[in-house]
N, C-alpha and C positions, 0 to 999 in steps of 0.2 A: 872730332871737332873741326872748326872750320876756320883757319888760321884767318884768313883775311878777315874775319869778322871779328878777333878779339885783339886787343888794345898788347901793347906790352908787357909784358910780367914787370917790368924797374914801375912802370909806368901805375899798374894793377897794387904792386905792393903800396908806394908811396901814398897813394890818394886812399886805399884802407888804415895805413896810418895814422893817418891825417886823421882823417872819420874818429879813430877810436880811442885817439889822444883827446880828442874834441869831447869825445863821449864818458871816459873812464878817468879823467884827470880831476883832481890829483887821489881817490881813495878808492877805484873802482866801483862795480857794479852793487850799492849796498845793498839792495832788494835781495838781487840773486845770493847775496853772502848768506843769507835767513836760510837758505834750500838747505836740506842734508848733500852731502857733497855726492854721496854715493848714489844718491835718485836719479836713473836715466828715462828716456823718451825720444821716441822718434816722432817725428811732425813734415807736414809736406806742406811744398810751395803750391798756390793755389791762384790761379788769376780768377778776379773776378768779372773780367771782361775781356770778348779777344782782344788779339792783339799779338806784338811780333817782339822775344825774345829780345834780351840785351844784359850785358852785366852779370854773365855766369860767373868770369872767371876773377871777377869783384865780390860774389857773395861767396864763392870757394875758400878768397883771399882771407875774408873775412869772419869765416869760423877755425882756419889754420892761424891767424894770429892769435883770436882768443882760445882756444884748444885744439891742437893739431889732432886729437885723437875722435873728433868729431868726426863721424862719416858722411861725406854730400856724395849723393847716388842721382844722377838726372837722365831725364828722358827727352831731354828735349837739347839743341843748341842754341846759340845766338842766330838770329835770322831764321829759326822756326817761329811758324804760325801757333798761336797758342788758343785755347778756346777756352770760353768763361767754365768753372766749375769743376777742370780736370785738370789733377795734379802733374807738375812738368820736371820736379826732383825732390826728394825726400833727405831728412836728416838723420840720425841717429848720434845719440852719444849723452852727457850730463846733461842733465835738465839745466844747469844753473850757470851752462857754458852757452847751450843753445838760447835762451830770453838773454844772456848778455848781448849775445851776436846779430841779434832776432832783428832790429832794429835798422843798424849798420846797413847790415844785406837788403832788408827788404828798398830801404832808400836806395841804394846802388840800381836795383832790380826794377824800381818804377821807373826810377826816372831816365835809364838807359833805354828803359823796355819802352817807355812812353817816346822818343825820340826815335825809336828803331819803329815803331808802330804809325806814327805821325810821317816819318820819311818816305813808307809803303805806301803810303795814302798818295802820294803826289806821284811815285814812283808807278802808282797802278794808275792814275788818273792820264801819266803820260802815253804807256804800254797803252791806252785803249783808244789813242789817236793812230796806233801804227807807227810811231815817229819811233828815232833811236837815240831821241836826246836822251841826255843824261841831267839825274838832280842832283844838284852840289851843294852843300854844304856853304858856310859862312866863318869868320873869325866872331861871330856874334855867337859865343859860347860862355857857359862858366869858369869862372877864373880858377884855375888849377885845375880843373876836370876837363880844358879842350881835347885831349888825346882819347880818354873812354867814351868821350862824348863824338867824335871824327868816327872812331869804330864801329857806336852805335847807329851811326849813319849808314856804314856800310852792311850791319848787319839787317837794316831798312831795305838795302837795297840801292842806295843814293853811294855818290860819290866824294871825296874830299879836294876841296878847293884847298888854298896854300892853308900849309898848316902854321904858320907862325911867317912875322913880319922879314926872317931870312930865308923864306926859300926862293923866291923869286918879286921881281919889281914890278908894283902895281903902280902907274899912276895915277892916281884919283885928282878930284877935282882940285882940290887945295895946293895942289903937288902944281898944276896945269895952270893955274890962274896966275903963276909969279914964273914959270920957266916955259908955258905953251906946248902942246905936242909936239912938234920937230924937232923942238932944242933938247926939250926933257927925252926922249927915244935918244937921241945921238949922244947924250951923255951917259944915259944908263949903258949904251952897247960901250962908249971908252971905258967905262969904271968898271962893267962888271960883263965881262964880253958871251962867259957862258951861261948867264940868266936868261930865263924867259921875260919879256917885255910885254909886261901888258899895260894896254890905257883904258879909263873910262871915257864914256862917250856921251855926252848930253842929247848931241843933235848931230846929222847926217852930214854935217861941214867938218866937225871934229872925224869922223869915221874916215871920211875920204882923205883928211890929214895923216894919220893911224895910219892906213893903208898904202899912204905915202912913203910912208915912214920908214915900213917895214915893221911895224910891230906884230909881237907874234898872237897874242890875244888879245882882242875887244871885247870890253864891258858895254855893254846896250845898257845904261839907266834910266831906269824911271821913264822909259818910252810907251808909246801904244803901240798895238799888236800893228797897225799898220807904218808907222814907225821904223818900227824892227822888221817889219818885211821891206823898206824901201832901202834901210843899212845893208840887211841879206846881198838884195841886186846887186848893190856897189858894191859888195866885195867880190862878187860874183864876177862882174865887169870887169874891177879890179884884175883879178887871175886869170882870166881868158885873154886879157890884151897887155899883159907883161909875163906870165907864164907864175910859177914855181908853187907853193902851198897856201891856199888859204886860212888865213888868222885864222884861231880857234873864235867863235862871238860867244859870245856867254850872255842871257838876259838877267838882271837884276833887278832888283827894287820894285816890292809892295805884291809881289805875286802870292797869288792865294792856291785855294783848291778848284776855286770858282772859275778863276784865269788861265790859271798853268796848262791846260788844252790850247786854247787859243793862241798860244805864245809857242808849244810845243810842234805845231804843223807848219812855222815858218820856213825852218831849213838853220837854226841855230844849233850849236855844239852842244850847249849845256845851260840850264836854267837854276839860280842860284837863288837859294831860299832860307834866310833867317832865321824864321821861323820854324825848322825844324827842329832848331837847338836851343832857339832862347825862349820859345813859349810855347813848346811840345806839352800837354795834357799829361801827367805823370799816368802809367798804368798801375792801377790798384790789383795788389799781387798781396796775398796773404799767407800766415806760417801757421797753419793751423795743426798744433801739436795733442797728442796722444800722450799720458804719461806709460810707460811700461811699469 
């Protein structure tokens, strides 16, 4: 397996929890109660279109909750490439254990896979500029699922922007309009001295404020590709005529597939995209079972 691509186990169990309390409350699976108990089958996972793994250790999760004696055997990881019509891991065990769980997993498994599939696409689009930007991720996630979802980014191939509002201080615009860049930087370094300092940036007056500042990351918003190449210069200028590390720039806002080249041969650290998390194409992945 491939540790950095799957989410936490606290993290993996709660959110199958969740799922299956949603699902089996309050009398269980009544369908499945009709089976003979004793009727088993094996069935395999099946994509029906490529596409790049995600949510293994979500559909594991979620045949060990509802029957631990269900066997998941897979041929593939998170962040393999998967192709339409060949099986990537098989089940075995009660028929009446597997259509309960059938459900659960396969949701985990589109919609992680869809996200991990969606993130390679921007992820291949940058790799074929030559650039070594990176693609980041957003807090623009599902509620309760940011952490399998931040995973499945990585198992994309993308990177993880802050994962929640305490890892470090962003100042966004609404933050800037009532305390300004200089004031707002100089108080986040008294309050909170070992954060990382990032500002958004609307326009190239704000950047060279930021740069002022000493902040340690710029948000480029909602700029044009020429835009963000004139921020680049200045910070570039910036570090050449007072020395030490240049900001990390991060571009944001409205970037597509169509874009994200353009944006990538500037000379930016990292390009941050929404969209691979809040309206990623689920991958359709199917459990097409065998009875024994």
């Amino acid at each position: 397996m491939r540790p950095e691509c799957h989410p936490p186990r606290f993290a993996v169990a709660d959110a199958v929890q969740r799922a299956l309390v949603e699902d089996l409350t309050p009398l269980g699976d009544l369908t499945s109660s009709l089976l003979p108990a004793d009727l088993r089958a094996s069935a395999a996972f099946v994509p029906r279109r490529d596409g790049v793994l995600a949510g293994r250790s979500c559909a594991e999760e979620t045949f060990r909750q509802v029957d631990a004696s269900v066997e998941v055997s897979w041929s593939a990881d998170d962040g393999d490439q998967l192709s339409a019509g060949m099986p990537f891991a098989t089940v075995e065990g009660r028929l009446a254990s597997i259509l309960t769980a059938e459900r659960t997993a396969l949701n985990f498994l589109g919609h992680l896979s869809g996200i991990a599939t969606q993130t390679r696409r921007f992820v291949d689009a940058v790799a074929a500029t030559g650039s070594a930007t990176k693609v980041w991720d957003t807090r623009k996630t599902t509620p309760g699922l940011r952490v399998l979802e931040k995973a499945a980014v990585r198992a994309g191939g993308g990177a993880n922007h802050r994962g929640n509002l305490s890892d470090w201080i962003l100042l966004k615009d609404n933050h800037l309009a009532l305390m300004g860049v200089s004031a707002a930087v100089h108080q986040a370094r008294i309050r909170w001295p070992g954060r990382t300092v990032h500002v958004e940036c609307d326009h190239l007056e704000q950047v060279e404020e930021a740069l002022a500042a000493r902040a340690d990351a710029l948000l480029l918003d909602n700029m044009t590709p020429e835009q963000v190449a004139e921020c680049v210069v200045a910070a570039d200028v910036h570090v050449a005529r007072l020395g030490g590390r240049r900001p990390l720039l991060e571009v944001s806002g409205g970037i597509t597939l169509d874009t994200v080249a353009s944006y990538a041969v500037l000379g930016v650290d990292c390009i941050s995209v929404g969209g691979i998390t809040n309206s990623a194409p689920v991958l359709d992945i199917g459990l097409d079972i065998d009875q024994i």
